[in-house]
N, C-alpha and C positions, 0 to 999 in steps of 0.2 A: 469435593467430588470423590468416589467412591474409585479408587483407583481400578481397572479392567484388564487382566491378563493380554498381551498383543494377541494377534491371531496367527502374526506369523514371524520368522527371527528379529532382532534388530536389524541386520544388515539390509533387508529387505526392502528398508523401509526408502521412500524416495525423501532428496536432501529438498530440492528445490518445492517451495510450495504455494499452494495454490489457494487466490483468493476468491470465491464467487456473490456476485452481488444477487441481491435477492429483489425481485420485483414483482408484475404481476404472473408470471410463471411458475415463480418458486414461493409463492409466499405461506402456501398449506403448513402443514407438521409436519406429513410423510415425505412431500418434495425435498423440505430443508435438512430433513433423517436422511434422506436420499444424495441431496449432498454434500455430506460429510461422510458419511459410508463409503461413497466413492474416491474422495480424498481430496474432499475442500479442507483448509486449514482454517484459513477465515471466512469471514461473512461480511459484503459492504453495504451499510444500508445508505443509500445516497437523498439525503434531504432536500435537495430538488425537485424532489415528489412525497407525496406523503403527508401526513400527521403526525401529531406524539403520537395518540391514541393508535395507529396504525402502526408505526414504530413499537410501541411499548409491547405489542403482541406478536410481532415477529423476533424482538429480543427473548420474550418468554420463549418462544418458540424454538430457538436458536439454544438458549440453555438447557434445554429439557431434552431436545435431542445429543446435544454435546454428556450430558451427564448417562443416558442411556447408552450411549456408545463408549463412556469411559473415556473419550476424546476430548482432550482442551480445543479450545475453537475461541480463535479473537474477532470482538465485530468492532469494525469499523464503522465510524457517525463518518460520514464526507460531506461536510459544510459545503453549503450552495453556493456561497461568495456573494459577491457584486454580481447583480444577474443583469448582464448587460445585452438585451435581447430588444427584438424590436415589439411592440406592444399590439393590440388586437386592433385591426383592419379586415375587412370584407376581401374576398376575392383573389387574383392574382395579380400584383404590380408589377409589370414590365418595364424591362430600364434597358433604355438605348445606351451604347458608346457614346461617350460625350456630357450622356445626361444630366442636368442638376441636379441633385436630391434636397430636400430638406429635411431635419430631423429633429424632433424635441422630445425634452419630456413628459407622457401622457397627453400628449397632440391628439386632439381630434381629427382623424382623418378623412370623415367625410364632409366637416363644416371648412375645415379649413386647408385640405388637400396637404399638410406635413403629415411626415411619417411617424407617428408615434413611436418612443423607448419608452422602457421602463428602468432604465437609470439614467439620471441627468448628464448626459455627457458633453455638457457645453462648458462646464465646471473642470471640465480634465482636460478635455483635448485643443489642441494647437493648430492652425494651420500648417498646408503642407504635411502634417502626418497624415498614416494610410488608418482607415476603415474597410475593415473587410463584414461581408456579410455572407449567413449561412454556408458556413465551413467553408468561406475564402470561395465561394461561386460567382458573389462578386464583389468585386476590389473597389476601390473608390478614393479616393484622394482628396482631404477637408481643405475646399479653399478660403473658408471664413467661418468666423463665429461668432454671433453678434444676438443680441436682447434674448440668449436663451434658445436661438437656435444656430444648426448645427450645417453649414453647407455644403457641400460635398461633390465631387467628378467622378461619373462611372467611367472606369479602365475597362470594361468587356459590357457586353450584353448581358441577359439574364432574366430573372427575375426573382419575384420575393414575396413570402407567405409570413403572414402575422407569428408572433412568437420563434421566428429563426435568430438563431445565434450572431453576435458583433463583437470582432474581433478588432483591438485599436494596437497593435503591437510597439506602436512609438511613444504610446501615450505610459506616465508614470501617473497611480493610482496614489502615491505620498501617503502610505500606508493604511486607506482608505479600503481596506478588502474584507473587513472587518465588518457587515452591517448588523443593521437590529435584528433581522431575523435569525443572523447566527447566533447572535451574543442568547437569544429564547432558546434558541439551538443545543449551545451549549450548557445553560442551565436542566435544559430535559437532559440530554446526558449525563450530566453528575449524578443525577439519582438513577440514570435508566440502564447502568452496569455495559459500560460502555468501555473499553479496552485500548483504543487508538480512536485519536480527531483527526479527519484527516481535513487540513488547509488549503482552500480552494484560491489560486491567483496570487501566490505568493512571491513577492518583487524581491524582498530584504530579508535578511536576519531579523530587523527589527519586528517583524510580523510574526516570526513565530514568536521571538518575546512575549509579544503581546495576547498572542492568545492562550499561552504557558502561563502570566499570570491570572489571566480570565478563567484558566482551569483552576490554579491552585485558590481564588478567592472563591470559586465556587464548591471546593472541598471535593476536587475530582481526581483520581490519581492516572487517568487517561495520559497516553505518552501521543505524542506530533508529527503528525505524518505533513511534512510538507511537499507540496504537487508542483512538479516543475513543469507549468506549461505557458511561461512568461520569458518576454528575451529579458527584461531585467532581471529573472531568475536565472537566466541563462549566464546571464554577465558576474552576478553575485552570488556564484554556485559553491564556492568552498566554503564562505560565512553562514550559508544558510545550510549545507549541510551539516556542518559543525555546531548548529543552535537548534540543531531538527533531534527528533529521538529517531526518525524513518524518510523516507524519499521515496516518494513515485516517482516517473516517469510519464508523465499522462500524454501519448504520443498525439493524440486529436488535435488540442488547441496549439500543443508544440508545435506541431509542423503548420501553421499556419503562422499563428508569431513570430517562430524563425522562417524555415524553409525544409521541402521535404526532405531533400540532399541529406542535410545537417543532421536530422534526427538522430539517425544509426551510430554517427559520432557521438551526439551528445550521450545518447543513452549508453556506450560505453564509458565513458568518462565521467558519468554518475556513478555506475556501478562500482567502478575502481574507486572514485572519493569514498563512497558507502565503504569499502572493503577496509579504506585504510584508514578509517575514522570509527570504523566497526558502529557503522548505521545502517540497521538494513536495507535494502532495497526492492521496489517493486515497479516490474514491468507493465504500463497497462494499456489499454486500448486496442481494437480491432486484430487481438491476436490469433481466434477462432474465427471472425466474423461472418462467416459463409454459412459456420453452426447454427446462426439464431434463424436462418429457414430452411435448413440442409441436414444431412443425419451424416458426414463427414465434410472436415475441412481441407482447405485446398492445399499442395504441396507448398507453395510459400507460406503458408500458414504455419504448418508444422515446422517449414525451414524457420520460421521466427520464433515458434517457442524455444526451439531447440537452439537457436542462438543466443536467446535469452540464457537460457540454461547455460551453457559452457561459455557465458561472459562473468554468471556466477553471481546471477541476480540471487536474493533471498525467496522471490514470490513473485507468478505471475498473476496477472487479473484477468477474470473473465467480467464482461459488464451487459451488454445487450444480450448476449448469449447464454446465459444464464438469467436473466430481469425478465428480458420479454422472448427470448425464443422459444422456440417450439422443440426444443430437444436437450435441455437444461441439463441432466444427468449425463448424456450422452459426453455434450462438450465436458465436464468435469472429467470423465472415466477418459477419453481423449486425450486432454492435457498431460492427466496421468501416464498415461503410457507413452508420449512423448516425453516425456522430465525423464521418465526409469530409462527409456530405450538411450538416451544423450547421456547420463548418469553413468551406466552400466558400459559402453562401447567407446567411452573418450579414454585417450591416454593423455589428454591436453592437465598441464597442472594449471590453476587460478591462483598466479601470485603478481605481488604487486608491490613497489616500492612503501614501504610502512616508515619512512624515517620522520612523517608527519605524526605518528599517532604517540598521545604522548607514553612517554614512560615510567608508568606506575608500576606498582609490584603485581597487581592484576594482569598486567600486560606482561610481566615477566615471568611470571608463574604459567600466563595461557599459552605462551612461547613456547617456555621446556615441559611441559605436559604432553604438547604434542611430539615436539621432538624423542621422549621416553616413551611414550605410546608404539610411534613406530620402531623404536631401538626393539623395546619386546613384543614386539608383534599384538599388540592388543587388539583386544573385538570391539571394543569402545572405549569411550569416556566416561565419566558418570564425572557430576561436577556439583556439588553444593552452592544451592545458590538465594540471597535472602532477598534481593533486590531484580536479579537476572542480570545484571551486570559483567560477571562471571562467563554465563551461558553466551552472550553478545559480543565479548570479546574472542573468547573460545573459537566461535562460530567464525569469527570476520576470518581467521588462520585458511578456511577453505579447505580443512581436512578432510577426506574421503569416509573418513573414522566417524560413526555415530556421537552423538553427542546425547548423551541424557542426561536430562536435567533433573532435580529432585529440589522441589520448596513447599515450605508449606504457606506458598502465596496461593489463591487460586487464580487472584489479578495476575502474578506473574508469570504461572504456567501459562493460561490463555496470552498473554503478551508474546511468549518464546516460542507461540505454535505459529508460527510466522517467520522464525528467523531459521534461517538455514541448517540444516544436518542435524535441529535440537526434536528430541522426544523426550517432553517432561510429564513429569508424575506429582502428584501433591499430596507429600507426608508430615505429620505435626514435627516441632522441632524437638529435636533432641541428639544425646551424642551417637556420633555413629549413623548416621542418619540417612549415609548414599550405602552403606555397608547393610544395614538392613533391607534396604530396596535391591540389591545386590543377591542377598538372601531371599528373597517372594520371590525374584525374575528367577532363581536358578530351581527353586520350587517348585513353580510351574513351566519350567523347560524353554524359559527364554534364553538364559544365558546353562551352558555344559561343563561339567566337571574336566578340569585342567584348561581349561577359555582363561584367559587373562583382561581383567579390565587396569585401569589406571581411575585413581580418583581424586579430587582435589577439593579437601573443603577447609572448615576455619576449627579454630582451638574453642569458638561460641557460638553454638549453633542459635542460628536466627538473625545475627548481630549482623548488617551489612557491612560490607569491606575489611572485613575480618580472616577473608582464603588464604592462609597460610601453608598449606600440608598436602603433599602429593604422595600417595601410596600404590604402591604395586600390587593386585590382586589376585590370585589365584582360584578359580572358583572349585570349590574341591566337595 
């Protein structure tokens, strides 16, 4: 990509950033120019809906406006999972306190009055665990499970519409999150320049494994976002961040898994794991939501981005609000200026116990880079990076300090347009090579004569884990 002058300083620039999913709202070329101009970083295409062929043309879409803006922009594939929903029925089912339900797989439910699913869940679950349905409206309690179906007590009244969500929070999946359609899933992605999978209902560590090898046999170099909206993710939360390359937050089926209480805790204490494991992190679900039929959000809205923000997430999400609302740009430019206005008026520092993360010389180099940066008052970082490794550790420090990135990956720029405080540029290898981008930005008036940067790159350029060398710079 054709590197593009910024439009306005580096400092400018907002640290925390923003993901917007694209659906039928956004799915044009000038919408999707539209948001990223505004200040989408990323792009989620959520395969829950969709085709390749419909995918493959919002990805073209997506690059074409990313390279016209001179903008890196990472899109996200977000594997559908186990789609554990209830299956097509007529009408509206009404369900007393007390009631019994029954439930199978692809049940007919007018010959035979069960409730149809469309995933077997006589195979997983247990008596006495709960079943909730459409978003926890109602609860239900499995009092048996016998030739394939599923028996069940409604906890409230209610009712229920074909294709609503089931939520089984007691039940273990035994690494079964993995179906056919993702593994098609994932094959379309390896060729369709795909940048992060994000992992739908993931229990263990092992499950990213697993889909880490499923990218690398498919010759994908896609990095792992795994989505914590499972209580055995909740339970197995340092193993799995620690085997994830990213972390959501996906607050919807959270809070029903766990509890609404909990969320706000849990989702600081992912943040912090992300921090001190230097994995990003991203906040998601019903952050705008007022946006997708309103042309502003409501004050706890903005109180949530903004707490997102000075918890020191990497990225928030925007999802219905940008998919199917009616004022898509809007929410994007929105977000924006909640991230800048909590960015710019906090004095709060984001730091956190790091005695977990290990220590390499990457780690020890991102350390005193920053600590010399602030000794001389620098206007940024600039960091040489072949992998983005470099940039990720950098970033986890929570420095105020710009971070630019310089690789001649363009996988890896679009990867670091997600992670915190980084602005990367994509230049071929060679020596000298943050010192030349140093030289264009003062060129064209990004960086000012007597500005001091700090830089940190390797004695070979291109080689990963090769950052050796920190240099003082004076721009003259």
């Amino acid at each position: 990509m054709q590197s593009i002058v910024p439009k306005k300083p580096i400092r400018q620039y907002k640290r925390t950033k923003i993901i917007a999913t694209c659906g039928p709202s956004s799915l044009e070329y000038d919408t999707i120019h539209k948001l990223i101009a505004a200040g989408a970083n990323g792009i989620r295409l959520n395969f829950s809906h969709g085709n390749h062929a419909q995918h493959a043309t919002t990805i073209k879409r997506v690059r074409k406006a990313s390279k016209a803006l001179g903008k890196p922009v990472a899109i996200i594939q977000d594997l559908q999972g186990p789609k554990v929903r209830l299956g097509e029925f007529d009408g509206i089912f009404q369900v007393e306190k007390g009631q019994s339900i029954r439930l199978r797989y692809n049940a007919d439910f007018e010959r035979e009055g069960v409730l149809p699913t469309q995933y077997d869940l006589s195979k997983k679950v247990k008596r006495g665990e709960r079943l909730y349905f459409f978003d926890g409206k109602v609860k239900t309690t499995i009092t048996s499970v016998k030739d394939g179906v599923v028996h069940v007590r409604a906890e409230n009244a209610g009712y229920l519409l074909a294709r609503k969500g089931i939520n089984v929070p007691d039940t273990n999946f035994d690494g079964d999150i993995i179906t056919k359609k993702d593994k098609e899933d994932i094959l379309f992605g390896a060729t369709g320049d795909i940048d992060y999978v994000a992992l739908s209902f993931v229990q263990t560590a092992s499950d990213v494994a697993h889909v880490k090898r499923l990218l690398t046999n498919a010759g994908s170099k896609a990095r792992v976002i795994s989505k914590i909206e499972t209580r055995s993710a909740v339970e197995n939360i340092e193993a799995i961040v620690e085997a994830s390359d990213a972390v959501m937050v996906a607050r919807g089926d959270l809070a029903i898994e766990t509890s609404v209480e909990e969320v706000p805790i849990l989702q600081r204490q992912i943040v912090r794991l992300g921090i001190t494991h230097a994995k990003p992190t991203i906040i998601a679900t019903h952050m705008l939501a007022s946006m997708t039929d309103a042309p502003q959000p409501t004050r706890a809205e903005a109180s949530d981005v903004a707490t997102a923000v000075l918890s020191g997430t990497d990225a928030v999400m925007l999802s219905e609000e940008t998919a199917n609302g009616m004022f898509p740009i809007d929410a994007v430019k929105t977000m924006k200026k909640i991230i800048r206005y909590a960015e710019e008026n906090t004095h709060e520092n984001i730091t956190f116990n790091r005695t977990q993360q290990s220590h390499t010389r990457q780690t020890a180099i991102s350390k005193a880079i920053i600590a010399l940066a602030y000794d001389v008052s620098a206007i940024a970082i600039v960091a040489e990076t072949k992998s983005g490794a470099t940039g990720y550790i950098i970033a986890s420090y929570r420095s105020d300090l710009p971070i630019i990135a310089v690789t001649s990956s363009q996988l890896v720029a679009q990867q670091l347009s997600i992670v915190y405080g980084i602005k990367s540029f994509v230049r071929k290898d060679e020596m000298y090579q943050a010192v030349h981008l140093t030289d264009w930005l003062q060129r064209n008036k990004v960086l000012t004569k007597n500005e001091i940067v700090v830089i940190v790159s390797g004695e070979h350029p291109g080689v990963v884990g090769t950052t050796d060398t920190i240099k003082v710079r004076v721009i003259t």
